[in-house]
C-alpha positions as CSV (number, residue, x, y, z in Angstrom):
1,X,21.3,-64.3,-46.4
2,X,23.6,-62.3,-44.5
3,X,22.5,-60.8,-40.9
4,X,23.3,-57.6,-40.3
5,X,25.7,-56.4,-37.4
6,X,24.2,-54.5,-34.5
7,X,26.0,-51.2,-33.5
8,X,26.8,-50.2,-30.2
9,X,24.1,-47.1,-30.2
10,X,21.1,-49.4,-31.2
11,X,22.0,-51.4,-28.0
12,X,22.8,-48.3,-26.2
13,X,19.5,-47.2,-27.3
14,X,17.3,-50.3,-26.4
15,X,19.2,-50.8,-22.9
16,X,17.5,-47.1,-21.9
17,X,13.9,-48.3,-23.2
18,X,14.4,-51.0,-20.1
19,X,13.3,-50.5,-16.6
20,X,15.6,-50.6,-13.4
21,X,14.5,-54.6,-12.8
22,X,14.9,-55.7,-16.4
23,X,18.8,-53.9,-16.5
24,X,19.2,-55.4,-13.6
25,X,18.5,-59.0,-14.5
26,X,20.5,-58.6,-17.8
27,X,23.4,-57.5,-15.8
28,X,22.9,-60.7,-13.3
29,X,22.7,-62.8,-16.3
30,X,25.9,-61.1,-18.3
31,X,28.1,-62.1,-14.4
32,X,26.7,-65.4,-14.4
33,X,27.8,-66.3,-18.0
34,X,31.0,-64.1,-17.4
35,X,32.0,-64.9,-13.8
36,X,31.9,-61.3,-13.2
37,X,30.5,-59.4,-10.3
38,X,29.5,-55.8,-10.6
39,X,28.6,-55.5,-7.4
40,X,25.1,-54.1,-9.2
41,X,23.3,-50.8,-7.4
42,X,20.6,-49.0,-8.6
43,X,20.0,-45.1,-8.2
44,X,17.6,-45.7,-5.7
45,X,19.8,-47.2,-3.8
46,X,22.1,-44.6,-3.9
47,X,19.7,-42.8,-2.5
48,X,19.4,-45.3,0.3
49,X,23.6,-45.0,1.2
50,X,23.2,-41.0,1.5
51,X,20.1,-41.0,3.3
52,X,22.6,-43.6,5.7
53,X,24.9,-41.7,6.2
54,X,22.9,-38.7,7.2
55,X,21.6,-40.8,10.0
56,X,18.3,-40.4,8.5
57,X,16.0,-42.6,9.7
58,X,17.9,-44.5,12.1
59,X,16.0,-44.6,14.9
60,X,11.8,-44.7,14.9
61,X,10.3,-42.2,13.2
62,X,7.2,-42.7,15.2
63,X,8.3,-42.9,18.8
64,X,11.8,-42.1,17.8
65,X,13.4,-45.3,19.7
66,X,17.0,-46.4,18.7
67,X,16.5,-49.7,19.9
68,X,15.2,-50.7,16.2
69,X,15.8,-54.4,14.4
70,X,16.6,-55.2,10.0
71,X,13.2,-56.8,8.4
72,X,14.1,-57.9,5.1
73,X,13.7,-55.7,1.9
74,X,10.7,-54.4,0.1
75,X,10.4,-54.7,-3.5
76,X,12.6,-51.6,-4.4
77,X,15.7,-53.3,-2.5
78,X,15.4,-51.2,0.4
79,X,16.3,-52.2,3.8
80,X,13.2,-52.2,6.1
81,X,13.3,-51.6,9.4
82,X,11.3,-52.7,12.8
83,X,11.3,-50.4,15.9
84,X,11.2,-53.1,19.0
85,X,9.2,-50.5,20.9
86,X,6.2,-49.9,18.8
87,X,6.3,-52.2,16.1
88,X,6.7,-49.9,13.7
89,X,8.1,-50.7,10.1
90,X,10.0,-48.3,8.1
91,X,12.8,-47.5,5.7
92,X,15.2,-44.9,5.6
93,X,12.6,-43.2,2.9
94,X,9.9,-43.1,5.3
95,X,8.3,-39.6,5.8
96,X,11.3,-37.7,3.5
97,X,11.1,-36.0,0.4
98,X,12.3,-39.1,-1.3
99,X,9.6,-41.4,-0.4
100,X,8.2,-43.7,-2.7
101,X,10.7,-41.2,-5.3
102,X,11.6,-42.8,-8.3
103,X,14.2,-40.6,-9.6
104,X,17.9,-41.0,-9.1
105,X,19.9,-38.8,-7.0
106,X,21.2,-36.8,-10.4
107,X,17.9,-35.7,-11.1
108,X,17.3,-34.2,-7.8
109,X,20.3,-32.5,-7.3
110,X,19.7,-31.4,-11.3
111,X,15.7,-30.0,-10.5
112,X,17.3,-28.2,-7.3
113,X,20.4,-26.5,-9.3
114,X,17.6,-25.9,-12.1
115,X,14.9,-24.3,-9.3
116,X,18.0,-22.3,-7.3
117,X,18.6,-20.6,-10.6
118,X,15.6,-19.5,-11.7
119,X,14.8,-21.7,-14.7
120,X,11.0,-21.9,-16.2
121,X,9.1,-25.5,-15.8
122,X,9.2,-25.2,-19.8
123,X,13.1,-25.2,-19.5
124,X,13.5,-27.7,-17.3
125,X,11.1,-29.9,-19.0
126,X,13.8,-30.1,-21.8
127,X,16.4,-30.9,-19.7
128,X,14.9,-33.4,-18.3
129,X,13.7,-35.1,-21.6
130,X,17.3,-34.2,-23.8
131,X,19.7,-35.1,-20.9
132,X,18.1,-37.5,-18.8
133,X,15.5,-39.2,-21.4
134,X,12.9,-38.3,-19.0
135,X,9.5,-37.2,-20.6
136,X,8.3,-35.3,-17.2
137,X,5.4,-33.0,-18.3
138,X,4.4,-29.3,-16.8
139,X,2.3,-30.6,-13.9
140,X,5.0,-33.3,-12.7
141,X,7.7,-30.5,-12.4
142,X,5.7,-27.8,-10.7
143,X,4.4,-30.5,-8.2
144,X,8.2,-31.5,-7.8
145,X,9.5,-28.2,-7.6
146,X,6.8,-27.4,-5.3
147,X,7.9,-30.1,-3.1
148,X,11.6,-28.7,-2.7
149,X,10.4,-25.2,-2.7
150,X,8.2,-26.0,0.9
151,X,11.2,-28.3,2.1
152,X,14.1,-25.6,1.7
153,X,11.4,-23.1,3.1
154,X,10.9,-25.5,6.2
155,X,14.8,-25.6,7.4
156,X,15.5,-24.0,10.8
157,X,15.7,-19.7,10.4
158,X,18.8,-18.2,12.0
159,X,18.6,-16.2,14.9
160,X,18.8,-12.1,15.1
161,X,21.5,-10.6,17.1
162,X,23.2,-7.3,17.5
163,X,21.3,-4.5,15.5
164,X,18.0,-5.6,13.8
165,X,16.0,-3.7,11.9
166,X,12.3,-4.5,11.6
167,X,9.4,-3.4,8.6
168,X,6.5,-5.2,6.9
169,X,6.1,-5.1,3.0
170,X,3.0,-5.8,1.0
171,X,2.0,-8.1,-1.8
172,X,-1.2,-8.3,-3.4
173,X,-3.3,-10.6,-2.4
174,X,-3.1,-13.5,-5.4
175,X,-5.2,-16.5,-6.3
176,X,-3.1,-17.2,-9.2
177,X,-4.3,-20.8,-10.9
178,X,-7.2,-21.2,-9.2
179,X,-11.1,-21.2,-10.4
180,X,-13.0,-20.8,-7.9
181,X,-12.1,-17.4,-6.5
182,X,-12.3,-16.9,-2.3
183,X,-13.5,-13.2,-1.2
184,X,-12.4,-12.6,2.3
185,X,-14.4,-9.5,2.6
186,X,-17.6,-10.0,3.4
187,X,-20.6,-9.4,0.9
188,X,-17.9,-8.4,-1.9
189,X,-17.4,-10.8,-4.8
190,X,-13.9,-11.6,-5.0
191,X,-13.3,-10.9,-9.3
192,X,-10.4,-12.0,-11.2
193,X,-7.9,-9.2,-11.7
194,X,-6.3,-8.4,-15.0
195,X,-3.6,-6.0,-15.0
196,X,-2.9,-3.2,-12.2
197,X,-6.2,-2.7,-10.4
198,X,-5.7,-0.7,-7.1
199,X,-7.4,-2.1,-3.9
200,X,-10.4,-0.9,-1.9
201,X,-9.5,-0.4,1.5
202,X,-5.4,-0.4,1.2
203,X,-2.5,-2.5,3.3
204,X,-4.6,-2.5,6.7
205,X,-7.9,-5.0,4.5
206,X,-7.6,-8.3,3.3
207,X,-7.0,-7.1,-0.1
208,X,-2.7,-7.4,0.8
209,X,-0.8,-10.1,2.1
210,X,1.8,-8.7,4.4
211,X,5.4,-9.4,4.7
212,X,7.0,-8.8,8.1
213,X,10.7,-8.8,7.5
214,X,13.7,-8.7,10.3
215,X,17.6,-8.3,9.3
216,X,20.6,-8.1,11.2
217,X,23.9,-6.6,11.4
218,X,25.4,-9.7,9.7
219,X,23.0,-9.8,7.2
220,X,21.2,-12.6,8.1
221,X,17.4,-12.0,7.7
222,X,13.7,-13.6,8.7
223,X,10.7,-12.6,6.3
224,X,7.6,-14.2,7.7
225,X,3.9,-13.6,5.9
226,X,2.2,-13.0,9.1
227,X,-1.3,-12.7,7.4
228,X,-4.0,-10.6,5.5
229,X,-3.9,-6.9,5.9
230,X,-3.3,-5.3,10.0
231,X,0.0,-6.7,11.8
232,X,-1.3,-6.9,15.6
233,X,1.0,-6.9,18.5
234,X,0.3,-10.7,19.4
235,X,0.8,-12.0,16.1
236,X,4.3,-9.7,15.9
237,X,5.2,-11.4,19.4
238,X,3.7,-15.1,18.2
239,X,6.2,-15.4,14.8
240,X,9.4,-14.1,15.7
241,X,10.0,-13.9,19.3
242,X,12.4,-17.2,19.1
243,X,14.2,-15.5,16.2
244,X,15.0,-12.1,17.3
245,X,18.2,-13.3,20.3
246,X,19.6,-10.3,22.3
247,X,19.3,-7.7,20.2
248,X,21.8,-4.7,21.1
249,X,19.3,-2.4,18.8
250,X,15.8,-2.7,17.1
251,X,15.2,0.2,14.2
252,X,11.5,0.3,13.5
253,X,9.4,2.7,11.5
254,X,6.6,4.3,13.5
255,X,4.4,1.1,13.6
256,X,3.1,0.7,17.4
257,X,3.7,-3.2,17.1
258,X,7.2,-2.8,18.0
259,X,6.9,0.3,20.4
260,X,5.1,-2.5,22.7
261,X,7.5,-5.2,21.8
262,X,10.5,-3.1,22.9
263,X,9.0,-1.5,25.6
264,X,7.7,-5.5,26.9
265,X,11.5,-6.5,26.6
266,X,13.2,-3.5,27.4
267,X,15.6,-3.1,24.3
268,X,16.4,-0.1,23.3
269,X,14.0,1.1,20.0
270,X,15.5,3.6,16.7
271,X,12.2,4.7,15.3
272,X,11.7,6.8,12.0
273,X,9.1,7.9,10.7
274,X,8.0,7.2,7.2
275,X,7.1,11.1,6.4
276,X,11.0,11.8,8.1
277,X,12.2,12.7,4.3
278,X,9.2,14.8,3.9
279,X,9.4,16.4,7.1
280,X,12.7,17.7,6.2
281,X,11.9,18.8,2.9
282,X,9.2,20.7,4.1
283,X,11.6,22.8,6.7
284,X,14.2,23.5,3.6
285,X,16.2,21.4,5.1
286,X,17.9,20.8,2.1
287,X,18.5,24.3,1.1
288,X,20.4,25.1,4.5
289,X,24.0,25.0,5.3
290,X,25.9,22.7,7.6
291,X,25.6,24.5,10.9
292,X,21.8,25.8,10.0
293,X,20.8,22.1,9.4
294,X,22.0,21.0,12.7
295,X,19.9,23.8,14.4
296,X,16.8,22.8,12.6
297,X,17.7,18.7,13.1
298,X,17.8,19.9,16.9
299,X,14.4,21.9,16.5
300,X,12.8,19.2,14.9
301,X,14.0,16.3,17.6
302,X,12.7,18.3,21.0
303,X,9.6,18.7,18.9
304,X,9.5,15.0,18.4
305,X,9.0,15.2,14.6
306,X,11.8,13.4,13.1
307,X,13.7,10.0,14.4
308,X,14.5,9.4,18.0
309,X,15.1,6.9,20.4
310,X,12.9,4.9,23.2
311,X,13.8,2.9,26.0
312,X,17.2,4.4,26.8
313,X,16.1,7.2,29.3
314,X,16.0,11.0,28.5
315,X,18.6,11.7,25.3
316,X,19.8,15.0,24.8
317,X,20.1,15.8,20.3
318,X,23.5,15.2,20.5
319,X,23.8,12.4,23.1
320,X,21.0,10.3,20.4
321,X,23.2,11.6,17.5
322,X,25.8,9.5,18.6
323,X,24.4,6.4,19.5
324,X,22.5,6.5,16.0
325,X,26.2,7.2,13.8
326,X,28.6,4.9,16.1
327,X,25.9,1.7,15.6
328,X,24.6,2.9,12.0
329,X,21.2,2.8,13.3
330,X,18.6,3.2,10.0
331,X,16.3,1.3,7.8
332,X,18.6,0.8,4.4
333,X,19.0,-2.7,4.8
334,X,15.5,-4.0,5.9
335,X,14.3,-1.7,2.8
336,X,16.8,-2.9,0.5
337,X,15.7,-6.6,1.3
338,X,11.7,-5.4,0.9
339,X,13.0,-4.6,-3.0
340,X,14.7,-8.1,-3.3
341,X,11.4,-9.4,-1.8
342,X,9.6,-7.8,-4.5
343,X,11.1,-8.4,-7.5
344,X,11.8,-11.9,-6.9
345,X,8.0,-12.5,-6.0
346,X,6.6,-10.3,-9.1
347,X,9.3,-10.3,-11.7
348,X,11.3,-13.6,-11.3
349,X,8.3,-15.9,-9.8
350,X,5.8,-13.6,-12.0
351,X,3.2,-13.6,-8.9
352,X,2.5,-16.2,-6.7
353,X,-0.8,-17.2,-5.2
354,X,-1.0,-16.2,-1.8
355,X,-1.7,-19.5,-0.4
356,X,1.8,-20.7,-1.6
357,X,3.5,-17.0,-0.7
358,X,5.2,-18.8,2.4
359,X,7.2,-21.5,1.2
360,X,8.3,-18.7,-1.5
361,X,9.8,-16.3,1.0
362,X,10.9,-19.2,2.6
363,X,12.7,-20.1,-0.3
364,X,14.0,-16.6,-1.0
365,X,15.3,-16.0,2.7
366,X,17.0,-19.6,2.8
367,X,19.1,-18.9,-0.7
368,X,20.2,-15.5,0.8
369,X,21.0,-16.6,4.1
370,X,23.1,-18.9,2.2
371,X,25.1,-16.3,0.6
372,X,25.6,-15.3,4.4
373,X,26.5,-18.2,5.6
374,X,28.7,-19.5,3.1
375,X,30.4,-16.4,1.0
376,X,29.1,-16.9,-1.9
377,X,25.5,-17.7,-4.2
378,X,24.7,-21.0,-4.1
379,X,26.2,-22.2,-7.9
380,X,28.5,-25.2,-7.1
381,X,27.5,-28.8,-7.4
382,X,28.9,-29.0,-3.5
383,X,26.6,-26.1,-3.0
384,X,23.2,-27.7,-4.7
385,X,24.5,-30.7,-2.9
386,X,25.2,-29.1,0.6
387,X,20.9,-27.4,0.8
388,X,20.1,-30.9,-0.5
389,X,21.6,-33.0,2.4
390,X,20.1,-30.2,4.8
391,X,16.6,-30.9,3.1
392,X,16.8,-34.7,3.7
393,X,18.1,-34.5,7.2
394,X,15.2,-32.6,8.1
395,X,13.1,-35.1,7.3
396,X,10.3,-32.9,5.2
397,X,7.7,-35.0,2.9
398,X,5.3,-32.6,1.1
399,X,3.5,-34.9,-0.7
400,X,0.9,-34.1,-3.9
401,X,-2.0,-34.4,-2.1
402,X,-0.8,-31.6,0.3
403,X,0.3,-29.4,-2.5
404,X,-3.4,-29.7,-4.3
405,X,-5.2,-29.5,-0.9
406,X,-3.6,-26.7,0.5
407,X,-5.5,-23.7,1.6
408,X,-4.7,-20.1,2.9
409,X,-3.9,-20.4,6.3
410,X,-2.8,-17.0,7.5
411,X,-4.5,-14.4,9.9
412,X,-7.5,-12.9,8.7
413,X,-8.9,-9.3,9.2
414,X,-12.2,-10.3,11.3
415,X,-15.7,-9.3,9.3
416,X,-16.6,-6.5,11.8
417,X,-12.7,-5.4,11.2
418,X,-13.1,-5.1,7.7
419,X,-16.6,-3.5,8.6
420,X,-15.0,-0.6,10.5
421,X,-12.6,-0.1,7.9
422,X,-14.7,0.1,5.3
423,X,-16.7,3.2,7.2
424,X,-13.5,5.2,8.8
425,X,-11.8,5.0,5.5
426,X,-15.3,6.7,4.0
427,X,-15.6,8.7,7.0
428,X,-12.0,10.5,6.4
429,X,-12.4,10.6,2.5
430,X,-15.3,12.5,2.5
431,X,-13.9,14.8,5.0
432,X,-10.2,15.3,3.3
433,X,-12.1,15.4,-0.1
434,X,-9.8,12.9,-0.9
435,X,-11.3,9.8,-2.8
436,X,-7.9,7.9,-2.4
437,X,-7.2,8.0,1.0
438,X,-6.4,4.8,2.8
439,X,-5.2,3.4,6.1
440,X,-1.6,2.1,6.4
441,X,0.5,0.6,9.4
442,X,1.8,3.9,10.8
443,X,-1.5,5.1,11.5
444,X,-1.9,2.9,14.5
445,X,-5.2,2.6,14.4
446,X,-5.1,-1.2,14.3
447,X,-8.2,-1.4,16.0
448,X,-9.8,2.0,15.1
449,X,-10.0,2.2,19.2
450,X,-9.8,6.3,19.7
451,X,-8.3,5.7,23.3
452,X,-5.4,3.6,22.2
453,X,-4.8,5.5,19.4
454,X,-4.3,8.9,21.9
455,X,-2.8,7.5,24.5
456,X,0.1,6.3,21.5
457,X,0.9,9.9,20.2
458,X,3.3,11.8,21.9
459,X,2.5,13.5,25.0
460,X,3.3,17.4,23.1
461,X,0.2,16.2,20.4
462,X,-2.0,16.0,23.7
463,X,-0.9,19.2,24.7
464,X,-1.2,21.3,21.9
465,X,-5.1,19.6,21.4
466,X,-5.8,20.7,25.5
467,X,-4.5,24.5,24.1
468,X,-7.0,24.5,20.9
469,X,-9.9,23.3,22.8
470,X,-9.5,24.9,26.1
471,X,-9.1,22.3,28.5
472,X,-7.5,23.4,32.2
473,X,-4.6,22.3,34.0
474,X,-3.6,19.5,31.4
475,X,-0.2,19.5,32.7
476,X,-1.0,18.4,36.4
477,X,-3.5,15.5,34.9
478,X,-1.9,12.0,33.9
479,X,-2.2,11.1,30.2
480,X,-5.2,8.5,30.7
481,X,-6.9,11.9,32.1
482,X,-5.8,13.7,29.8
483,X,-7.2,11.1,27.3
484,X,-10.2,11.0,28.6
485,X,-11.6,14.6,28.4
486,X,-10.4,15.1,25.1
487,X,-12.6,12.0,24.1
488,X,-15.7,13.9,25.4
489,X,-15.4,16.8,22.5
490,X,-18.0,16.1,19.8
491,X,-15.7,16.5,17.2
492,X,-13.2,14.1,18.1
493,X,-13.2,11.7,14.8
494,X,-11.9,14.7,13.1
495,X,-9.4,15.5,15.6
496,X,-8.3,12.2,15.2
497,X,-8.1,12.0,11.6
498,X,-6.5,15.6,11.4
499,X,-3.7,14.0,13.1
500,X,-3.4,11.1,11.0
501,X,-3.1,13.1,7.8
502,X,-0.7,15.5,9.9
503,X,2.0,12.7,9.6
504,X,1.0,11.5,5.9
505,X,3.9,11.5,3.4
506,X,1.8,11.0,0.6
507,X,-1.6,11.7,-0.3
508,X,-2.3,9.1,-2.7
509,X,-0.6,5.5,-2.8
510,X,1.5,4.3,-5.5
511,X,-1.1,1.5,-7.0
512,X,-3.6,4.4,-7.4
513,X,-1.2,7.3,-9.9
């Protein structure tokens, strides 16, 4: 009886059924018979050469001696070491992204090129099982990609120079995949959300995650999620005081956060008002010739109703015109990025839960820095390869555990916050008859503290309140004075609140038409 002769793709086929240690031992055997030597490495090991020649791991990771000694292999191959210090044993693995991996260096650099352009887990779980034979299901890619994701978010920020301009953007707070739903508003059930639902209590509640974002003249930019609802002065100063380096310029809009930060530092501050567009509209601006629009522009500035600038002394209209054309002082760019922001997060990532929204615009502001820094998108193999060395030589190891652990661990709105919120944003609807209304960041009313908020507003808004309600020799009294007696009138919340609404440019938010 004839035998019948095996093809080359039934071995083929059988030889990838077999694990690293079984080729390996059939490759030993095939140079013994032979008296060949292949000189046999396995993927891992690979692994092990670039991880070398980063200089990862090569001295202690614990007390980060260089005085460190070989100690035999572990039962990967992989050389361990023993720090003569401390005694501690490692390999060049230990406490990367890589350890205890057991996928080659292709499929890395294949999930991070896959990730970097936007393919679905679904997607990339075909990949994985037509061109690598790797039957990876939905939960083992997310947690990898999750792991990448958090490291390319963890690499060093650049700095800010020249002129920076400064805003915060909003995304709905999102507890997407989980079951057990968190309310961070005391005595309100936190209910799942299907569709477009608008918020309570607006931006300033716990209802919005918020997105403070700072970009440069270059082009380089820093978006940080610096917590539930209010941005406060301290945590402004907290999260990017080592990032923003000599600024020539901040631009701002009318947000007291960075009136203190620019007056603390002494750099000179482009502020414009969110209602600027409407303020104009609303003098014809529009309607008016060259030379009548200047007159009004020049109207409007000694009146303190459109932009101007602080910290750089007493400007005439024409001396801050030129400062503000010869350094294009605006906010195009930082609103510009605020778009990116938001369709990446809602269109291309399809929400995100909030708890996770970090290492997201992490990820986002790394892959455009990139095309900064480099020229160009990151689309290359050298360019998947370049952001992977940078994420092993930073030595960050994300592991499961810390993935299905984490929690949100951002600043909170305080319970008597939210409490105070709750009743001013009542207080003002009932009295503007307006069932929308709610707080945003240019209010300044961060605290809901009356005297702060007066002593904030420009000194001609004092003035013109002393004239309505009668009050003698403002002009000879300090502002704190001044402050003071108009907190005594009974009607002062409404003062207040007529104010706020004076410098509203809309009357009802987006997420409630």
């Amino acid at each position: 009886m004839k035998t019948s002769e095996i093809t080359f793709n039934e071995i083929s086929n059988f030889i990838n059924t077999l694990s690293i240690d079984e080729f390996k031992n059939i490759v030993n055997n095939y140079s013994k018979i032979n008296k060949v030597d292949f000189q046999f490495k396995t993927n891992i090991s690979n692994l092990e050469d670039r991880l070398a020649e980063l200089n990862v791991n090569s001295c202690c990771p614990h007390c980060h001696s260089s005085i460190i000694n070989k100690k035999g292999k572990n039962s990967k191959g992989n050389q361990r070491f023993k720090c003569c210090e401390c005694n501690t044993i490692f390999t060049r693995f230990t406490g990367t992204i890589l350890d205890k991996t057991n996928y080659s260096y292709n499929v890395w650099i294949k999930l991070l090129e896959m990730i970097i352009n936007d393919y679905s887990i679904e997607n990339m779980v075909e990949v994985f099982k037509n061109d690598f034979n790797l039957p990876l299901d939905t939960k083992t890619i997310w947690a990898l990609r999750m792991k990448l994701i958090h490291s390319i978010a963890s690499l060093p920020k650049p700095k800010l120079t020249g002129v920076i301009q400064i805003d915060e953007t909003f995304v709905r707070e999102a507890q997407k995949g989980s079951r057990n739903l968190k309310s961070y508003i005391a005595n309100e059930e936190r209910v799942a959300r299907y569709g477009k639902v608008p918020s309570k209590y607006g931006i300033m509640g716990a209802e919005f995650a918020t997105i403070t974002t700072a970009i440069d003249s270059k082009g380089y930019s820093v978006s940080l999620v610096t917590g539930l609802g209010k941005l406060t002065s301290e945590i402004f100063f907290d999260m990017f005081s080592d990032y923003i380096v000599s600024p020539t310029y901040i631009c701002t809009d009318a947000n007291n956060v960075y009136n203190k930060y620019c007056e603390i530092n002494a750099i000179p501050h482009y502020i414009k008002p969110s209602n600027y567009d409407d303020i104009l509209e609303k003098n014809n601006y529009y309607n008016l010739s060259n030379e009548e629009k200047e007159k009004l522009l020049l109207k409007l500035y000694n009146k303190d109703l459109i932009d101007k600038m602080d910290n750089r002394g007493d400007l005439s209209y024409l001396e801050f015109k030129e400062i503000k054309e010869h350094n294009k002082l605006s906010l195009s760019r930082v609103n510009q990025l605020h778009s990116d922001i938001k369709f990446f997060i809602y269109k291309k990532m399809t929400n995100v839960s909030t708890k996770y929204l970090q290492d997201y615009i992490g990820f986002f502001d790394y892959i455009r820095n990139y095309k900064v820094r480099y020229g160009n998108y990151p689309a290359s193999k050298k360019d998947i390869e370049i952001i992977f060395n940078e994420i092993l030589a930073n030595k960050v190891n994300y592991t499961i555990k810390d993935i299905t652990s984490k929690e949100l661990n951002i600043p909170k709105p305080t319970g008597r916050y939210m409490q105070i919120l709750k009743e001013e944003t009542e207080k003002i609807k009932k009295e503007t008859y307006n069932m929308y209304f709610k707080f945003n960041e240019e209010d300044n009313t961060t605290t809901f503290n009356k005297r702060e908020y007066l002593l904030n507003i420009p000194k001609y808004k004092l003035y013109n309140l002393c004239k309505e309600y009668n009050i003698k020799k403002y002009k000879k009294l300090a502002t704190w004075c001044v402050v003071t007696k108009l907190l005594t009138l009974p009607n002062i919340d409404k003062i207040i609140h007529s104010l706020i609404l004076q410098d509203r440019n809309i009357k009802i938010n987006f997420e409630d038409l």
